[in-house]
Backbone atoms as SQL, in Angstrom:
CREATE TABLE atoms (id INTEGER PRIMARY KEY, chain TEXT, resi INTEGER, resn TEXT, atom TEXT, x REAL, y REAL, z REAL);
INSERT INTO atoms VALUES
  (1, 'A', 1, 'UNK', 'N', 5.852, -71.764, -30.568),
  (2, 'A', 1, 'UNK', 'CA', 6.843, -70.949, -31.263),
  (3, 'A', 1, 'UNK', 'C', 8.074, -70.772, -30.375),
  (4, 'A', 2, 'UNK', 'N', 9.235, -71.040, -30.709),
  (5, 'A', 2, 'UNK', 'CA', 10.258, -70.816, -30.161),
  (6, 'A', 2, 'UNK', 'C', 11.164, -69.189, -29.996),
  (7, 'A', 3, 'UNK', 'N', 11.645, -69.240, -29.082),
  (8, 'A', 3, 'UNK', 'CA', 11.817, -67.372, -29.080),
  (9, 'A', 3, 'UNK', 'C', 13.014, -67.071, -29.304),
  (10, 'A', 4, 'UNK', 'N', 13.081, -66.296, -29.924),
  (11, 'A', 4, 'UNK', 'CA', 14.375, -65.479, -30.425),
  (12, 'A', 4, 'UNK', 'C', 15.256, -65.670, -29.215),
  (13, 'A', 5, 'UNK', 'N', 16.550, -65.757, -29.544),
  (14, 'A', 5, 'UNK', 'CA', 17.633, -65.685, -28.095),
  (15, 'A', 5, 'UNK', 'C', 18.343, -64.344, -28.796),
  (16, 'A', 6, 'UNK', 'N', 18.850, -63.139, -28.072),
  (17, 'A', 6, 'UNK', 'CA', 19.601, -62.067, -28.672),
  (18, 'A', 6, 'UNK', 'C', 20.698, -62.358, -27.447),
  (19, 'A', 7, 'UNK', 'N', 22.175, -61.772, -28.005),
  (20, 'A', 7, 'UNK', 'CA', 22.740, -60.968, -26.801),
  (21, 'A', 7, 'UNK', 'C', 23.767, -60.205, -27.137),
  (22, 'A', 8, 'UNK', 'N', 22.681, -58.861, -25.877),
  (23, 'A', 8, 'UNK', 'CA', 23.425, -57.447, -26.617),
  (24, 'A', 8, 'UNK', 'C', 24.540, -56.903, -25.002),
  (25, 'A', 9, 'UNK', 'N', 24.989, -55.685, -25.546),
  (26, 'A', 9, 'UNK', 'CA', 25.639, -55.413, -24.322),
  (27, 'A', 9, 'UNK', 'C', 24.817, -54.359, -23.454),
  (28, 'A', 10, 'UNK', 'N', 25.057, -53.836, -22.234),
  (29, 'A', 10, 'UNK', 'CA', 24.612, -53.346, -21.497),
  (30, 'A', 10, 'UNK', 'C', 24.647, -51.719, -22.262),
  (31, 'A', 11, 'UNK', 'N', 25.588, -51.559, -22.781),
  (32, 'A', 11, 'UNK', 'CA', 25.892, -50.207, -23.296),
  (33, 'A', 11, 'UNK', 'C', 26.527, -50.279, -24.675),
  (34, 'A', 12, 'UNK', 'N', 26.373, -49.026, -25.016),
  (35, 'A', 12, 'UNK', 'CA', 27.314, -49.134, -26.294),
  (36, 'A', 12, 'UNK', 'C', 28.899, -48.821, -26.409),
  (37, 'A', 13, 'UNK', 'N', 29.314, -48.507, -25.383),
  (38, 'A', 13, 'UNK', 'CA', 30.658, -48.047, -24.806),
  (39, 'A', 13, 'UNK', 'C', 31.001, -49.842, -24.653),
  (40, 'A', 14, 'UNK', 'N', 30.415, -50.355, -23.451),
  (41, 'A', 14, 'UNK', 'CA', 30.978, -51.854, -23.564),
  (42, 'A', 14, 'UNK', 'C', 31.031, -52.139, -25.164),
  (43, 'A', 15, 'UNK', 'N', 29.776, -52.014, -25.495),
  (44, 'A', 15, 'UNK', 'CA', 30.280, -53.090, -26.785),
  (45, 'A', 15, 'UNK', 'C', 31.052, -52.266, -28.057),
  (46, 'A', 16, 'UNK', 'N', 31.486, -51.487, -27.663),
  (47, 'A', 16, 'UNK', 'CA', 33.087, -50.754, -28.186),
  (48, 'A', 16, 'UNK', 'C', 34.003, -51.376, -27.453),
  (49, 'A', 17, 'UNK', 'N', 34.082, -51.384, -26.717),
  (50, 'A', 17, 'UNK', 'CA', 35.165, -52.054, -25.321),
  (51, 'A', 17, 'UNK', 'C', 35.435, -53.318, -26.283),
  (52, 'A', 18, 'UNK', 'N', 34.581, -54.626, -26.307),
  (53, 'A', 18, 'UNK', 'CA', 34.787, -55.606, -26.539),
  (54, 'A', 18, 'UNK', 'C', 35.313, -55.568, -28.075),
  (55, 'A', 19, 'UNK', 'N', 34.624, -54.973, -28.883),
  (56, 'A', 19, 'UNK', 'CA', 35.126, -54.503, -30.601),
  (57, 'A', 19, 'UNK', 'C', 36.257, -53.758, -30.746),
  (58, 'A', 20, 'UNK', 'N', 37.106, -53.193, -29.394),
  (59, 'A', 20, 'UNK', 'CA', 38.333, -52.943, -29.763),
  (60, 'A', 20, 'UNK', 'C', 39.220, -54.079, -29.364),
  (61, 'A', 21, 'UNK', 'N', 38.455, -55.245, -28.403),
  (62, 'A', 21, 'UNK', 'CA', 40.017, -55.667, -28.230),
  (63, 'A', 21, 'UNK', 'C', 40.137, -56.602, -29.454),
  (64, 'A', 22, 'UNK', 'N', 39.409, -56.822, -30.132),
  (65, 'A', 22, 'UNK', 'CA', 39.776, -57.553, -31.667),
  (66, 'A', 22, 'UNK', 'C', 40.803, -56.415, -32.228),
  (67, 'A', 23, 'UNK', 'N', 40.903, -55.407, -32.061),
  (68, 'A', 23, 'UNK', 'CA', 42.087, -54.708, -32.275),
  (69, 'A', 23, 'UNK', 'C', 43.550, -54.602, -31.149),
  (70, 'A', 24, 'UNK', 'N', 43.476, -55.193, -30.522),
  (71, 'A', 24, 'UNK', 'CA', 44.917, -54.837, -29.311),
  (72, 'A', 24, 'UNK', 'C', 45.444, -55.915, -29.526),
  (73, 'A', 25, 'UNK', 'N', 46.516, -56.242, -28.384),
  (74, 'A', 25, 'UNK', 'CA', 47.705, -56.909, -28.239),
  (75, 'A', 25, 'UNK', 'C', 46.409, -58.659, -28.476),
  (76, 'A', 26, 'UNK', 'N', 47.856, -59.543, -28.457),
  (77, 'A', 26, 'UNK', 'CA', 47.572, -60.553, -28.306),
  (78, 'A', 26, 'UNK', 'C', 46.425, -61.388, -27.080),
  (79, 'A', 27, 'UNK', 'N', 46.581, -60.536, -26.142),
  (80, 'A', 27, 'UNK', 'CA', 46.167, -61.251, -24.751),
  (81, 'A', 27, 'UNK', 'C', 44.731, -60.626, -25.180),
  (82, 'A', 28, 'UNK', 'N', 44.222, -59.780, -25.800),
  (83, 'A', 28, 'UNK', 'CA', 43.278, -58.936, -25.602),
  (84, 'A', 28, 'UNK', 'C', 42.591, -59.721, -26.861),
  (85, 'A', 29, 'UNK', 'N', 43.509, -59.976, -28.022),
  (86, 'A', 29, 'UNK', 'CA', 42.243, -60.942, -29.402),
  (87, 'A', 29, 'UNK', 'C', 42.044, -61.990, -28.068),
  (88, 'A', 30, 'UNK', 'N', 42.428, -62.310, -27.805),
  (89, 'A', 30, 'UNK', 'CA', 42.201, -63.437, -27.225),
  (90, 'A', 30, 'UNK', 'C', 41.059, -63.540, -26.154),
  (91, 'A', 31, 'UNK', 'N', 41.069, -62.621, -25.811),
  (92, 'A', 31, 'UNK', 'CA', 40.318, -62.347, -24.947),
  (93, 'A', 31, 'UNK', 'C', 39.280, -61.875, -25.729),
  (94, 'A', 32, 'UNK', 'N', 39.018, -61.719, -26.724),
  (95, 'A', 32, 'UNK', 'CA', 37.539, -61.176, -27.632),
  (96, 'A', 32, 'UNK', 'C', 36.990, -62.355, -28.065),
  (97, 'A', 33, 'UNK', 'N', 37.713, -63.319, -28.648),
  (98, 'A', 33, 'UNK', 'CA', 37.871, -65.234, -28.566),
  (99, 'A', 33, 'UNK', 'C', 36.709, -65.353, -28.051),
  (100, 'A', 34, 'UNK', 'N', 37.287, -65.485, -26.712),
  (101, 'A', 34, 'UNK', 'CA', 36.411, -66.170, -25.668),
  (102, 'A', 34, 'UNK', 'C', 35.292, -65.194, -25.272),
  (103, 'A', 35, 'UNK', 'N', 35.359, -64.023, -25.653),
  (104, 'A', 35, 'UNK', 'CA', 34.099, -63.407, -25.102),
  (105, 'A', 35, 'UNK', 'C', 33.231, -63.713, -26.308),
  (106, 'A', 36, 'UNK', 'N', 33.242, -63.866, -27.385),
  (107, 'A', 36, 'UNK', 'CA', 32.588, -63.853, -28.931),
  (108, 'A', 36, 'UNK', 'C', 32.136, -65.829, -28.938),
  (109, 'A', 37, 'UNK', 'N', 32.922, -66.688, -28.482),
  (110, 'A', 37, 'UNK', 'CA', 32.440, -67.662, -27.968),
  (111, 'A', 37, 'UNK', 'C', 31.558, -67.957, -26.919),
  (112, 'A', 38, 'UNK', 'N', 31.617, -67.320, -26.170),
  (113, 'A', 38, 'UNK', 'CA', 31.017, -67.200, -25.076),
  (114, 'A', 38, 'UNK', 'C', 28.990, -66.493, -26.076),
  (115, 'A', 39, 'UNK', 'N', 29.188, -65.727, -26.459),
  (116, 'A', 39, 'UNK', 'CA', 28.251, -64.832, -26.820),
  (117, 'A', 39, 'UNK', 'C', 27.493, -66.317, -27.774),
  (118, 'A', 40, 'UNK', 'N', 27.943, -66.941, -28.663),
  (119, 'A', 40, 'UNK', 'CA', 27.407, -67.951, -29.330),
  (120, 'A', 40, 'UNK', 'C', 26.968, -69.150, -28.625),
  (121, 'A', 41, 'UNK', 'N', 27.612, -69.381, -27.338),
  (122, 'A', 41, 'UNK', 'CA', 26.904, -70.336, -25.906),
  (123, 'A', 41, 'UNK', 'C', 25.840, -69.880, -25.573),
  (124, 'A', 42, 'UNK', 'N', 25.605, -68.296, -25.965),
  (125, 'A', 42, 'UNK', 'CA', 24.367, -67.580, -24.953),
  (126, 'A', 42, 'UNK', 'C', 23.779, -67.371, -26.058),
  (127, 'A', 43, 'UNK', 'N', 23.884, -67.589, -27.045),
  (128, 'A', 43, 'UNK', 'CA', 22.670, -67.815, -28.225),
  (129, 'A', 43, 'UNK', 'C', 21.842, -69.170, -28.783),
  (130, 'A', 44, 'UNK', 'N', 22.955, -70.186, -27.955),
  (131, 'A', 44, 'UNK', 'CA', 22.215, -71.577, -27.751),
  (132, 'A', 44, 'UNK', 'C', 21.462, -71.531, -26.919),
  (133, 'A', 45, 'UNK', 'N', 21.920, -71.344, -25.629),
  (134, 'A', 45, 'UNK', 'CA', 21.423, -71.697, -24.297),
  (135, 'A', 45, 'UNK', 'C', 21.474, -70.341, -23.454),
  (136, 'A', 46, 'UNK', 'N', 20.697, -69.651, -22.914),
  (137, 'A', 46, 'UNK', 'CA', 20.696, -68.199, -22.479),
  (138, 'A', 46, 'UNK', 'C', 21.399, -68.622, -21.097),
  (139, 'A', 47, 'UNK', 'N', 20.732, -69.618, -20.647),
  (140, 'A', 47, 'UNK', 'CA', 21.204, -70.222, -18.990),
  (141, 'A', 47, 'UNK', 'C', 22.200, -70.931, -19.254),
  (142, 'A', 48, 'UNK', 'N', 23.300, -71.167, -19.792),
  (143, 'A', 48, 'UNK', 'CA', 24.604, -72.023, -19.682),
  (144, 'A', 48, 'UNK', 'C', 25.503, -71.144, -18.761),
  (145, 'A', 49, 'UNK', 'N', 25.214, -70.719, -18.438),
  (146, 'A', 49, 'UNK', 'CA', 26.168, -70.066, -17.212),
  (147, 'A', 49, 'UNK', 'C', 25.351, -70.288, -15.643),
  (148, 'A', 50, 'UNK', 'N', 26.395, -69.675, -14.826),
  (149, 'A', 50, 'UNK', 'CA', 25.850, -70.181, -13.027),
  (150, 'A', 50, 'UNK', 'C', 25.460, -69.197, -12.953),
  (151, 'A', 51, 'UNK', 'N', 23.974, -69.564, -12.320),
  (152, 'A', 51, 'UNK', 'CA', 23.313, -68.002, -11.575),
  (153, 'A', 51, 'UNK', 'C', 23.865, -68.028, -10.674),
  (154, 'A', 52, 'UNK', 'N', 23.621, -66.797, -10.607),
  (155, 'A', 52, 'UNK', 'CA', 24.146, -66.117, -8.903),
  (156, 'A', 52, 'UNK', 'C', 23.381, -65.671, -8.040),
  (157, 'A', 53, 'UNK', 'N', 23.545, -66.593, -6.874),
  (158, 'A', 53, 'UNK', 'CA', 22.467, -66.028, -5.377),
  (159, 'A', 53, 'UNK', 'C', 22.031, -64.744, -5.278),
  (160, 'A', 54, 'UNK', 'N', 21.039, -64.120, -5.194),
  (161, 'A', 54, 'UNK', 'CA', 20.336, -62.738, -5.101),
  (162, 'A', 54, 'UNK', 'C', 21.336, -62.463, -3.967),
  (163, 'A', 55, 'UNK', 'N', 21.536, -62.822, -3.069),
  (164, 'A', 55, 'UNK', 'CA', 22.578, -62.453, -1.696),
  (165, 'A', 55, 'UNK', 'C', 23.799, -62.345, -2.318),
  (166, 'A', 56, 'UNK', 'N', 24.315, -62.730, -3.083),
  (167, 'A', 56, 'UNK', 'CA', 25.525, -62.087, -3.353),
  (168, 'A', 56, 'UNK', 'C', 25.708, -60.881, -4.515),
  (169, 'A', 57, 'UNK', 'N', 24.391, -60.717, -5.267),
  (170, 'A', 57, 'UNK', 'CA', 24.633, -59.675, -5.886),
  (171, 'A', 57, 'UNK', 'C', 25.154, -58.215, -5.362),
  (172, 'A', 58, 'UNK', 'N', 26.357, -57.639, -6.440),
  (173, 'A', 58, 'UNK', 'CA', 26.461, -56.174, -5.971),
  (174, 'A', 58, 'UNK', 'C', 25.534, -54.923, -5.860),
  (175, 'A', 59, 'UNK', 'N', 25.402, -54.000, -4.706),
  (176, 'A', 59, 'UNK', 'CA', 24.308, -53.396, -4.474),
  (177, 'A', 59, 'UNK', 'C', 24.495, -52.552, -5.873),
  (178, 'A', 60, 'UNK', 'N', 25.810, -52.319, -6.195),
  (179, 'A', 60, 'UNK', 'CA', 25.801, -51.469, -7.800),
  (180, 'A', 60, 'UNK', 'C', 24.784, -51.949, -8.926),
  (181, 'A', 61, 'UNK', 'N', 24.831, -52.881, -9.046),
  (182, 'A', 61, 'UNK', 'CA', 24.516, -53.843, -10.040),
  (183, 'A', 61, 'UNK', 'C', 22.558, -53.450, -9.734),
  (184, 'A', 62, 'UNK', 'N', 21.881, -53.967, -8.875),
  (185, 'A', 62, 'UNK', 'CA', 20.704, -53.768, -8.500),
  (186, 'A', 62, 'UNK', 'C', 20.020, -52.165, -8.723),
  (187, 'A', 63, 'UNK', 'N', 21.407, -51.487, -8.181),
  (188, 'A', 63, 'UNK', 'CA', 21.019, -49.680, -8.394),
  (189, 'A', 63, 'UNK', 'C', 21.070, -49.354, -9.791),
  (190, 'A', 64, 'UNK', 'N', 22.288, -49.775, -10.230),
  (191, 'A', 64, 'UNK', 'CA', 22.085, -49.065, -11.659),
  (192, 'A', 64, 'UNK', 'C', 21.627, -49.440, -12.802),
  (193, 'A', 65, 'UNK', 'N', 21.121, -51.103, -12.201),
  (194, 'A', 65, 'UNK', 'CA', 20.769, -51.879, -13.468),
  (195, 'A', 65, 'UNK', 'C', 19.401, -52.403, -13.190),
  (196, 'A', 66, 'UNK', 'N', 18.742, -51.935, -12.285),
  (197, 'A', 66, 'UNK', 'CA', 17.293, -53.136, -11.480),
  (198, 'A', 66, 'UNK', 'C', 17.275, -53.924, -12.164),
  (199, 'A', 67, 'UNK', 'N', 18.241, -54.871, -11.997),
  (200, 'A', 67, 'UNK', 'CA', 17.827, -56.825, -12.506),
  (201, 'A', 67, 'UNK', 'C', 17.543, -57.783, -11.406),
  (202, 'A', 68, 'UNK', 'N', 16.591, -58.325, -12.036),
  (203, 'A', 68, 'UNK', 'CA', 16.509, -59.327, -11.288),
  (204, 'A', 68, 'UNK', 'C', 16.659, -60.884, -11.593),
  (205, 'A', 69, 'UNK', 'N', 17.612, -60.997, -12.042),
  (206, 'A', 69, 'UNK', 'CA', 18.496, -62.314, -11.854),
  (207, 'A', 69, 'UNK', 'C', 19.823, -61.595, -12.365),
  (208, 'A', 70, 'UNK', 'N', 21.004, -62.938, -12.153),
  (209, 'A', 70, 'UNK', 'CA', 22.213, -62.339, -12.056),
  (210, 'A', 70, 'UNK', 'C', 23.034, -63.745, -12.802),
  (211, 'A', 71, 'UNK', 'N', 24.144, -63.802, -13.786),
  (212, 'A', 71, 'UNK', 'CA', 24.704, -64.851, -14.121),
  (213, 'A', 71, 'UNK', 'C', 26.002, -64.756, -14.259),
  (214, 'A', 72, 'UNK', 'N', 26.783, -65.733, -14.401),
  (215, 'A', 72, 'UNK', 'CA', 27.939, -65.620, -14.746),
  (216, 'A', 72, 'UNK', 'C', 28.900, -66.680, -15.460),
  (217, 'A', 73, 'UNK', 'N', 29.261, -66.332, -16.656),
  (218, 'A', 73, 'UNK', 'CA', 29.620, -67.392, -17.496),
  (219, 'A', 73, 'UNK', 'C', 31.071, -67.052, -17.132),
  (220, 'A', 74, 'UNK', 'N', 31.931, -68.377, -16.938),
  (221, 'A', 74, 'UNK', 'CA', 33.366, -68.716, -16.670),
  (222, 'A', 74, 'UNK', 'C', 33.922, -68.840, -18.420),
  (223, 'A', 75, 'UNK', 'N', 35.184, -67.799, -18.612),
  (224, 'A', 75, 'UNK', 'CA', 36.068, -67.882, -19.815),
  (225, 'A', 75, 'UNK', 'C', 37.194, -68.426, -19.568),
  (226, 'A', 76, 'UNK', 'N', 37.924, -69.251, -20.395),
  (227, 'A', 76, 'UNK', 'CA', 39.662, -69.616, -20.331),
  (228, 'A', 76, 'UNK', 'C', 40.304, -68.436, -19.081),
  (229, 'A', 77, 'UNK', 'N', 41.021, -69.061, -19.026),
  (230, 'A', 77, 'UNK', 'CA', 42.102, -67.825, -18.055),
  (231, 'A', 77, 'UNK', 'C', 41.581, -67.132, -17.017),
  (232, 'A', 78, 'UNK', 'N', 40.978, -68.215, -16.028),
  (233, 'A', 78, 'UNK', 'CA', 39.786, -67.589, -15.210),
  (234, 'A', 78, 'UNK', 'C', 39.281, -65.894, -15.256),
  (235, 'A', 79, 'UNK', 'N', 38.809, -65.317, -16.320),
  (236, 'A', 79, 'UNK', 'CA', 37.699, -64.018, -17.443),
  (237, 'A', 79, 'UNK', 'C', 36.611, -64.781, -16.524),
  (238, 'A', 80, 'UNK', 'N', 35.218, -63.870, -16.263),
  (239, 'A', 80, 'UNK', 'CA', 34.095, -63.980, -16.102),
  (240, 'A', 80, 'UNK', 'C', 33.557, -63.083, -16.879),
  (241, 'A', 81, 'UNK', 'N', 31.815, -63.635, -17.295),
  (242, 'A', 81, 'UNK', 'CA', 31.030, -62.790, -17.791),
  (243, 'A', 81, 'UNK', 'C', 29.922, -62.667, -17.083),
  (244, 'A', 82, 'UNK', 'N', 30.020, -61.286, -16.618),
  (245, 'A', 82, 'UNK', 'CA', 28.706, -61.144, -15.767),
  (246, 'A', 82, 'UNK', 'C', 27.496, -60.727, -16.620),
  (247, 'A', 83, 'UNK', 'N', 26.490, -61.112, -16.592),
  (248, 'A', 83, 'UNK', 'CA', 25.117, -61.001, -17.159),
  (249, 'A', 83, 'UNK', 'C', 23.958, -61.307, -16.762),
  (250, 'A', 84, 'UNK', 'N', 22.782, -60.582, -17.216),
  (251, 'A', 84, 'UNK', 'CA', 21.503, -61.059, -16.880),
  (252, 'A', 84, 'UNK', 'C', 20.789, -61.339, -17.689),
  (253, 'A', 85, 'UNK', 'N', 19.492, -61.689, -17.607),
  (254, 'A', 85, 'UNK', 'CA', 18.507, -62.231, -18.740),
  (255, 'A', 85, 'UNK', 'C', 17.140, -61.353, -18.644),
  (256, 'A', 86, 'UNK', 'N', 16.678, -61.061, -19.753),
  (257, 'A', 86, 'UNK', 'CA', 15.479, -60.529, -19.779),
  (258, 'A', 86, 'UNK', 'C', 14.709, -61.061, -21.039),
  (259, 'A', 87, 'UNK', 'N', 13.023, -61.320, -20.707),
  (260, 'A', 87, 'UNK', 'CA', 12.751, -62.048, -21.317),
  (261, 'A', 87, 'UNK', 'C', 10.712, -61.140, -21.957),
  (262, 'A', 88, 'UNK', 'N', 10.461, -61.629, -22.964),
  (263, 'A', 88, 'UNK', 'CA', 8.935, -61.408, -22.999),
  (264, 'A', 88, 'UNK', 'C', 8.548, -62.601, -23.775),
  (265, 'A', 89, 'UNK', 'N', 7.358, -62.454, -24.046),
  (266, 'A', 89, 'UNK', 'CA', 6.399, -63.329, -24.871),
  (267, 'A', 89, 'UNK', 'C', 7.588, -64.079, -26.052),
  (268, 'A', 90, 'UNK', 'N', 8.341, -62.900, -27.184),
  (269, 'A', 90, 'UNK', 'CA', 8.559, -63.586, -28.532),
  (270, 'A', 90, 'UNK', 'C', 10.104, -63.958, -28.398),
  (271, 'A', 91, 'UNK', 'N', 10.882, -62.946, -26.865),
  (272, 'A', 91, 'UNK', 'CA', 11.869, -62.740, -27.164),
  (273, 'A', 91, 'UNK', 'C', 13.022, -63.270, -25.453),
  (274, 'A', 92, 'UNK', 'N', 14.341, -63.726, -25.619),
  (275, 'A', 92, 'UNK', 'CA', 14.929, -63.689, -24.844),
  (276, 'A', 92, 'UNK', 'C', 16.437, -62.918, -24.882),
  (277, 'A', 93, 'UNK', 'N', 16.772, -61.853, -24.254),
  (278, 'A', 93, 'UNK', 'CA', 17.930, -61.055, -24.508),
  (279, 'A', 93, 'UNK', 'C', 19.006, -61.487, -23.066),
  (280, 'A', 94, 'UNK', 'N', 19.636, -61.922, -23.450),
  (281, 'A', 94, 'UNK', 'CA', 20.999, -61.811, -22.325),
  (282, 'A', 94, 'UNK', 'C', 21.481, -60.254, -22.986),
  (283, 'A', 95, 'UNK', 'N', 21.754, -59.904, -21.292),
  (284, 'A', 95, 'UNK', 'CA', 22.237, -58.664, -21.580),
  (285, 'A', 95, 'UNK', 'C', 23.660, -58.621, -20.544),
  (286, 'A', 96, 'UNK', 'N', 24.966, -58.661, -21.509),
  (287, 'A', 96, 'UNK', 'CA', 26.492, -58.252, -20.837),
  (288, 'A', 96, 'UNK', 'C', 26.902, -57.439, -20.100),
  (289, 'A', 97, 'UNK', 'N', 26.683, -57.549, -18.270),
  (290, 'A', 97, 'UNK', 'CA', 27.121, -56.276, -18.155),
  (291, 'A', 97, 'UNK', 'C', 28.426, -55.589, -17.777),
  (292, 'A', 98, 'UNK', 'N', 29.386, -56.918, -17.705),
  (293, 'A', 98, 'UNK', 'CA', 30.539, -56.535, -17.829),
  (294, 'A', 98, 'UNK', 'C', 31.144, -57.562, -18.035),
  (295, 'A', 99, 'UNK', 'N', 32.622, -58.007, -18.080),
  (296, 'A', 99, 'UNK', 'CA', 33.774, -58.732, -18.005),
  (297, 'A', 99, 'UNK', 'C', 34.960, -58.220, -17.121),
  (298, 'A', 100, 'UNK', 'N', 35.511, -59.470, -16.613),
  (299, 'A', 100, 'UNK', 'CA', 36.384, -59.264, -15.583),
  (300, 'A', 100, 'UNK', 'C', 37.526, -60.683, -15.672),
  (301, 'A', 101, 'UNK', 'N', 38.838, -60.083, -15.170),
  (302, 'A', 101, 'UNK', 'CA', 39.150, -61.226, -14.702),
  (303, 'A', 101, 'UNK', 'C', 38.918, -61.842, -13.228),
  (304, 'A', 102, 'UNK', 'N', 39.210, -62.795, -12.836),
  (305, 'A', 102, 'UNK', 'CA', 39.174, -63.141, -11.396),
  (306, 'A', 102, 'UNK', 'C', 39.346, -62.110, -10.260),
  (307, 'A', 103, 'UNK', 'N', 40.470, -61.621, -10.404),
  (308, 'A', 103, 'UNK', 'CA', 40.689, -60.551, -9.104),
  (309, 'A', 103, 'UNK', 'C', 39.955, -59.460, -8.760),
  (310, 'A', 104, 'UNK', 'N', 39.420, -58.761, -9.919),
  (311, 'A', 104, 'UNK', 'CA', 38.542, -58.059, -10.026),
  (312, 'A', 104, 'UNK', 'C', 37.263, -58.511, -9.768),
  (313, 'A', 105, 'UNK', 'N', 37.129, -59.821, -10.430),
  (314, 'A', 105, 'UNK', 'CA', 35.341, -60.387, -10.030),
  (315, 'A', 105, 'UNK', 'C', 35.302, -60.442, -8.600),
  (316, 'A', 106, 'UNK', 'N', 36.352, -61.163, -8.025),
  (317, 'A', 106, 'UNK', 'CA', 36.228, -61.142, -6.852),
  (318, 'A', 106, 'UNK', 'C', 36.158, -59.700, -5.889),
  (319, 'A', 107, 'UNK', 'N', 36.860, -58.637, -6.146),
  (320, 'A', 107, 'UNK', 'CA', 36.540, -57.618, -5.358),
  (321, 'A', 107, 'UNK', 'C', 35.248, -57.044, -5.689),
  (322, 'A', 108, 'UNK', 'N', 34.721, -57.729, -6.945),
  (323, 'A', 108, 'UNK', 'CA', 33.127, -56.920, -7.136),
  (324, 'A', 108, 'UNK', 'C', 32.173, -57.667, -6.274),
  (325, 'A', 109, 'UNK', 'N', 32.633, -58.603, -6.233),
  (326, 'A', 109, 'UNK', 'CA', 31.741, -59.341, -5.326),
  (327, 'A', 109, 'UNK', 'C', 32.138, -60.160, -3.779),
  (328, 'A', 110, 'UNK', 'N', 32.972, -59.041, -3.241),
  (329, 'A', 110, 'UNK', 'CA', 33.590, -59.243, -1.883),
  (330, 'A', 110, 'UNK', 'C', 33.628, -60.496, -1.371),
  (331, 'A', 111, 'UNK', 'N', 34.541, -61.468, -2.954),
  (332, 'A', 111, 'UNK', 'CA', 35.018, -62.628, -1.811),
  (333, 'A', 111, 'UNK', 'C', 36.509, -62.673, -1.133);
């Protein structure tokens, strides 16, 4: 039997976040685009994005979220989607736990 793929957001505030920017300026549909594309990649394939080394995860991320794996799908306009995967017997959920652009990804993850 093949297992359900879901993917939800970390919170319900994010996934307001992302359902308003289908309401804002131009840069921001656009940016819902690629996150809503992105979301249909992770309903094909849960792993189409690069994991990320346990060593570079943020200690935030581990504290407030105990995951244990870490991913990150690359959007147009160097956007990242940070996410993890959780899985049982019937079911596989990617779960969103944020979006960023570059400058920001990078200070979350002190390169």
């Amino acid at each position: 039997m093949k297992k359900e793929i879901i993917v939800a957001f970390i919170s319900e505030k994010l996934k307001s976040d992302f359902e308003s920017l289908n309401e804002g300026k131009f840069e921001d549909k656009k940016l819902y685009e690629f996150i809503d594309r992105a979301i249909d990649d992770l309903k094909k394939d849960p792993m189409c994005g690069t994991k990320i080394q346990k060593k570079l995860w943020p200690k935030g991320y581990i504290k407030k979220y105990d995951i244990t794996n870490l991913w990150k799908y690359d959007l147009p306009n160097t956007w990242r989607i940070i996410y993890t995967i959780e899985t049982d017997e019937i079911k596989i959920v990617n779960i969103i736990l944020e979006w960023f652009n570059h400058k920001d990804y990078e200070k979350r993850f002190n390169y």
